[in-house]
C-alpha positions in Angstrom: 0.0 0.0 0.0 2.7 2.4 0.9 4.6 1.7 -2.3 1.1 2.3 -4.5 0.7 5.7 -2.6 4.9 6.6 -3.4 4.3 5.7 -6.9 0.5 7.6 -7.5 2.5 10.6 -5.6 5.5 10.3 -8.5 2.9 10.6 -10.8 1.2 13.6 -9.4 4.3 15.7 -10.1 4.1 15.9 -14.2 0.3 16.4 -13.8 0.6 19.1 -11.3 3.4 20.6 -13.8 0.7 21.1 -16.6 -1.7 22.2 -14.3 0.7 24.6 -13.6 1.5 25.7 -16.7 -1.4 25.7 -18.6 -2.9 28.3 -15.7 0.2 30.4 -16.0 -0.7 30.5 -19.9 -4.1 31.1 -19.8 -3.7 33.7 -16.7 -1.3 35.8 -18.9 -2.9 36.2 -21.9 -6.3 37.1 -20.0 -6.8 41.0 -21.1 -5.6 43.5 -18.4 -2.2 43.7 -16.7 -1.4 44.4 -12.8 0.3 47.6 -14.5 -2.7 48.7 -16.3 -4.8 47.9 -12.8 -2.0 50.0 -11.2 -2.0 53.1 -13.0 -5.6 53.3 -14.2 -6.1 57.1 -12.2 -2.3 58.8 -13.2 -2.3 60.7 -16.4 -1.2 59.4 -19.9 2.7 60.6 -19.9 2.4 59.3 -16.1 0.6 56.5 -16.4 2.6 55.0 -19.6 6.1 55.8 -17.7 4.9 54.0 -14.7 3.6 51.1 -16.4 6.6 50.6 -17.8 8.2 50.7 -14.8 6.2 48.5 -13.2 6.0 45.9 -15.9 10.0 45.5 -15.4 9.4 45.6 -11.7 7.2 42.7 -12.2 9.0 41.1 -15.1 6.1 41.4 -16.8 8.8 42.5 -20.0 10.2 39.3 -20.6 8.7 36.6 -22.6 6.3 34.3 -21.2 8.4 30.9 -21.0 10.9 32.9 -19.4 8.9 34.4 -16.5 7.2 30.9 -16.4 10.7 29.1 -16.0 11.5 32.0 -13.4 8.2 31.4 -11.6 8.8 27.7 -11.6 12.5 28.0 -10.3 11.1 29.8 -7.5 8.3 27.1 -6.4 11.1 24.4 -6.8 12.4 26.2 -2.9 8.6 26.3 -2.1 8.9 30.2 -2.6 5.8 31.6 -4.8 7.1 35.2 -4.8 5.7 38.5 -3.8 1.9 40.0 -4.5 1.5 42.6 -6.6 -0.5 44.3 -4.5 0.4 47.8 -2.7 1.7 46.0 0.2 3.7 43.9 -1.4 3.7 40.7 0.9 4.6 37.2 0.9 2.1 35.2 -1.4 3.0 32.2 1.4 2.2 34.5 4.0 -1.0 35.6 2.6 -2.7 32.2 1.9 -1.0 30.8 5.4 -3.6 33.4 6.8 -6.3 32.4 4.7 -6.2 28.5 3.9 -7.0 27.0 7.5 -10.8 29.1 7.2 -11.2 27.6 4.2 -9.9 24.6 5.0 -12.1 24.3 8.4 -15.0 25.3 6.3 -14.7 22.7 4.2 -13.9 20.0 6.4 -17.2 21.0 8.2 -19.1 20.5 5.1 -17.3 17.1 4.1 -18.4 16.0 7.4 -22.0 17.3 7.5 -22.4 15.9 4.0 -20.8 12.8 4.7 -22.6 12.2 7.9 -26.3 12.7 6.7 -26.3 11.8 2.8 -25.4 8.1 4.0 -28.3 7.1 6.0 -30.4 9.0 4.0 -29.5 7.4 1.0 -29.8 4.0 2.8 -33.0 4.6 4.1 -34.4 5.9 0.5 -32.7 2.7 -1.0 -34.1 0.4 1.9 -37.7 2.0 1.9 -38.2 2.5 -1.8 -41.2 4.7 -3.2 -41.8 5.6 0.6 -43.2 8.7 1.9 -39.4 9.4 3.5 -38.0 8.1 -0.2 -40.6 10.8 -2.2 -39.7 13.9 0.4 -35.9 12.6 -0.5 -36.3 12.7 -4.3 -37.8 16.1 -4.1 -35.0 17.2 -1.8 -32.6 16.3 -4.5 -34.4 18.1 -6.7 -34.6 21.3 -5.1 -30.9 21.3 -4.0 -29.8 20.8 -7.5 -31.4 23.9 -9.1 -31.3 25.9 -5.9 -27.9 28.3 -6.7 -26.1 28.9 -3.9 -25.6 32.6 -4.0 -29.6 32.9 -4.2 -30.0 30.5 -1.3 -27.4 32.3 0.8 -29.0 35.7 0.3 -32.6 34.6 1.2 -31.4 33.1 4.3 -29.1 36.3 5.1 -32.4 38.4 4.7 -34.7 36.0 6.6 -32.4 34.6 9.7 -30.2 38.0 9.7 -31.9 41.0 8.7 -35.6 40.5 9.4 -35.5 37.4 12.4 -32.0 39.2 13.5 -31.1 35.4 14.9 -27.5 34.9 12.8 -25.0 37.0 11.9 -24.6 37.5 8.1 -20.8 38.1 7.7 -17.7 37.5 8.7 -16.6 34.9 11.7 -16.2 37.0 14.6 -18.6 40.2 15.6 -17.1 43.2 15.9 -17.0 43.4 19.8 -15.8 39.8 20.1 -12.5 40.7 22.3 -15.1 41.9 25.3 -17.3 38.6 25.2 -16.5 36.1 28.2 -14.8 32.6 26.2 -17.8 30.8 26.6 -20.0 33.6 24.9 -17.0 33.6 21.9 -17.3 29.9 21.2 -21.2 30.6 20.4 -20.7 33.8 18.5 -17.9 31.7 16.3 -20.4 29.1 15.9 -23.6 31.3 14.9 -21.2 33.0 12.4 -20.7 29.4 10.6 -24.5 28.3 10.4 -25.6 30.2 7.3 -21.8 29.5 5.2 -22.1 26.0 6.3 -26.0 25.7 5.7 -25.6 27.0 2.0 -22.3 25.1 1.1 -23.4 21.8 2.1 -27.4 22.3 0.9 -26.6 21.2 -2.8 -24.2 18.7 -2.0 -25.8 16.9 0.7 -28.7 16.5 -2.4 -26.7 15.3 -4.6 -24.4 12.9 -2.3 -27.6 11.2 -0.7 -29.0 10.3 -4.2 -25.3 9.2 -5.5 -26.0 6.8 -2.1 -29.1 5.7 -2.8 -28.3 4.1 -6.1 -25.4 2.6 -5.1 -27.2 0.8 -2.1 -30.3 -0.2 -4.7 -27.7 -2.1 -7.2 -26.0 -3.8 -4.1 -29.2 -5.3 -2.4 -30.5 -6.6 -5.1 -27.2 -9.0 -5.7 -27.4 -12.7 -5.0 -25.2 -12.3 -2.1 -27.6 -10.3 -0.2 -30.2 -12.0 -0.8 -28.2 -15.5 0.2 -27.3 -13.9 3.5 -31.1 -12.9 4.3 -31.8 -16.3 3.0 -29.7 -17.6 6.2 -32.0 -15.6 8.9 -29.8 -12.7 8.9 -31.3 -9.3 10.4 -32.0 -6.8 8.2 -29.7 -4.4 10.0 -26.9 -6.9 10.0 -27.6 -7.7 6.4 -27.8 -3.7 5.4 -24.9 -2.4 7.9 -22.5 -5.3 7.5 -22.8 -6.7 3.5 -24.3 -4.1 1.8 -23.1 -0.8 3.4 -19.7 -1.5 2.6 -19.6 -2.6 -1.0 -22.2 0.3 -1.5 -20.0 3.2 -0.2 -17.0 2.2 -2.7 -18.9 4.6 -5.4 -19.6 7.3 -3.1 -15.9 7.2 -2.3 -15.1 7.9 -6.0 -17.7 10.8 -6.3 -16.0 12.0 -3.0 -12.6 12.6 -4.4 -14.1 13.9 -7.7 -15.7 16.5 -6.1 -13.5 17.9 -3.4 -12.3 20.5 -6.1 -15.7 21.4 -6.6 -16.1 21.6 -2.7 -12.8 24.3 -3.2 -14.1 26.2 -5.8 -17.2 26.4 -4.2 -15.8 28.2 -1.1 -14.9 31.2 -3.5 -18.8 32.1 -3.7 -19.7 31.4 -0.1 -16.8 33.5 1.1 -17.8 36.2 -0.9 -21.0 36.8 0.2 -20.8 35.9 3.7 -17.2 38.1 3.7 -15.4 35.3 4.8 -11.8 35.8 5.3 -10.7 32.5 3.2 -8.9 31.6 -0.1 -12.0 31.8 -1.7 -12.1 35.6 -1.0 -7.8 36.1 -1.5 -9.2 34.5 -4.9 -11.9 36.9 -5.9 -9.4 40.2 -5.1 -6.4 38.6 -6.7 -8.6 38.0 -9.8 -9.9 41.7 -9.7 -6.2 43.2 -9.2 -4.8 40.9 -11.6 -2.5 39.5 -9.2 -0.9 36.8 -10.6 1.1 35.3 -7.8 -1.2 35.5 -5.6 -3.5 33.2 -8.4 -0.7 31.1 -9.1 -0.6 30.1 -5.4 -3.9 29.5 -5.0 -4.3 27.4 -7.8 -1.0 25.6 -6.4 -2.5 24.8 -3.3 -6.0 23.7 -4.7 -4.4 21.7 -7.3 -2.3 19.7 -4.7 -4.9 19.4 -2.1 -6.9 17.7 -5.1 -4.7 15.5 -6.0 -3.9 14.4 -2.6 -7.5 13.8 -1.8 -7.8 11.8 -5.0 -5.0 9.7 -3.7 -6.5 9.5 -0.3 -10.0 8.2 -2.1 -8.0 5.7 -3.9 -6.5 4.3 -0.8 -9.9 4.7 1.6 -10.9 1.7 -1.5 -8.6 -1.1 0.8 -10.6 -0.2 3.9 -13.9 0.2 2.2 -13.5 -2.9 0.5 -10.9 -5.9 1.6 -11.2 -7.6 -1.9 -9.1 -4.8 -3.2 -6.2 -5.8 -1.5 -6.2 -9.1 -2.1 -6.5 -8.1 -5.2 -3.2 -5.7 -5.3 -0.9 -9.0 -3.5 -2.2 -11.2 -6.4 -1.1 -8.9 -9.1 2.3 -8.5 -7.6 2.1 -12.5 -7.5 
């Protein structure tokens, strides 16, 4: 196992090298320059001798493969350069700030998602054409064509402007450093109920229906119906044969959509003013920052592919047969 994880690792590298490239590409010949961003309100004589300046500042005046090969020297010794920006920081140091919020945010979701998709879609699967299995399917309905910015601002007018109960932005309130720690803990927590309501509503749809199918196609194989053949109880049968082989799916989708779980983030953290990555995103994208993109896309890109590994590997605990499987083929 630990020699398949070296070896899917070893292949991450040339991936993440055309990820990286093909965003440095397509980044760069976007219209607008941090130059132009720059020196949008100085006059023209002004404005052209500044630019100028600044695009040799930035090395913005050499050709592209060489400010790529530059840029990629750099994140060889893990260093991804300075922001553009007026203040000129450490893109490290920036996203340090920012990736455990979004992090934390969406390991919240994973787990809330995780937690209540799979007994509902076992239940769905298990009580089929139900009254529980009909509210379900129109659940999943309504979570897929729900967008999320809509959805957030509804509840940010019902629950925070006209109920008052939850906060609408940020993570702490402004007067935060005066509560007692007990009173802090609950005014962090009533800050993540609406971000966390709104990211996990379409997913929680779409992983409890991705569940139910996969636990329909495993009860109705022979080997389930052999073991309730034998007496077994239903909850043994459900829990103990089926559960397992039906999760193996679900595990797939999981990996495939952590990206999607990353890129969400960037809406979420926009409206609700959260200070994540999704947010550095949004202003790095509006000041044509390019370090500060390439960074982010770095870090996404890697946390990706590491959670695609991690998927692949959960497969051995989910399911034995696999590695049995893996010690035959080296056989």
């Amino acid at each position: 196992m630990l020699g398949y994880a070296l070896r899917r690792l070893l292949l991450a590298l040339p991936l993440l090298l055309g990820i990286t490239f093909v965003s440095f590409v397509v980044i760069h010949l976007a219209p607008g320059e941090p130059a132009e961003v720059q020196t949008g309100d100085l006059s023209i004589q002004s404005d052209a001798q500044a630019r100028q300046l600044l695009r040799e500042t930035y090395d913005l005046d050499k050709p592209l493969h060489v400010q790529y090969a530059r840029w990629l020297a750099r994140l060889v010794r893990l260093d991804f350069g300075k922001s553009f920006s007026p203040d000129a920081r450490p893109v490290l140091q920036k996203i340090g700030e920012r990736l455990p919020v979004t992090l934390f945010l969406n390991i919240i979701e994973m787990l809330v998602i995780v937690g209540l998709a799979v007994p509902i879609g076992v239940l769905s699967a298990t009580r089929q054409y139900s009254l529980f299995d009909k509210v379900t399917t129109v659940f999943v309905f309504v979570g897929f064509a729900t967008p999320d910015f809509w959805l957030a601002l509804l509840l940010m007018i019902l629950f925070g402007v006209q109920l008052g109960w939850l906060p609408i932005s940020g993570l702490r309130s402004l007067n935060w450093e005066y509560l007692s720690f007990w009173r802090q803990q609950w005014d962090f927590l009533g800050h993540l109920v609406l971000p966390i309501l709104v990211a996990t509503f379409g997913g929680l749809a779409g992983f409890s229906r991705y569940m139910r199918q996969s636990m329909l196609e495993v009860v109705r194989q022979d080997y389930i119906q052999s073991a309730r053949a034998k007496g077994l109880a239903e909850p043994i049968v459900i829990g103990k044969h089926a559960l397992r082989n039906a999760l193996l799916p679900v595990v797939t989708i999981l990996g495939l959509s952590l990206p999607g779980l990353i890129g969400g983030s960037i809406i979420v953290e926009s409206i609700f003013a959260i200070p994540g990555m999704g947010q550095l995103m949004v202003q790095a994208v509006f000041e044509r920052d390019y370090p500060v993109i390439m960074g982010n896309l770095v870090i996404v890109s890697t946390l990706t592919l590491v959670a695609n590994l991690v998927a692949d590997v959960t497969y051995s605990f989910v399911d034995p047969r696999i590695r049995v499987g893996a010690r035959r083929g080296r056989r």
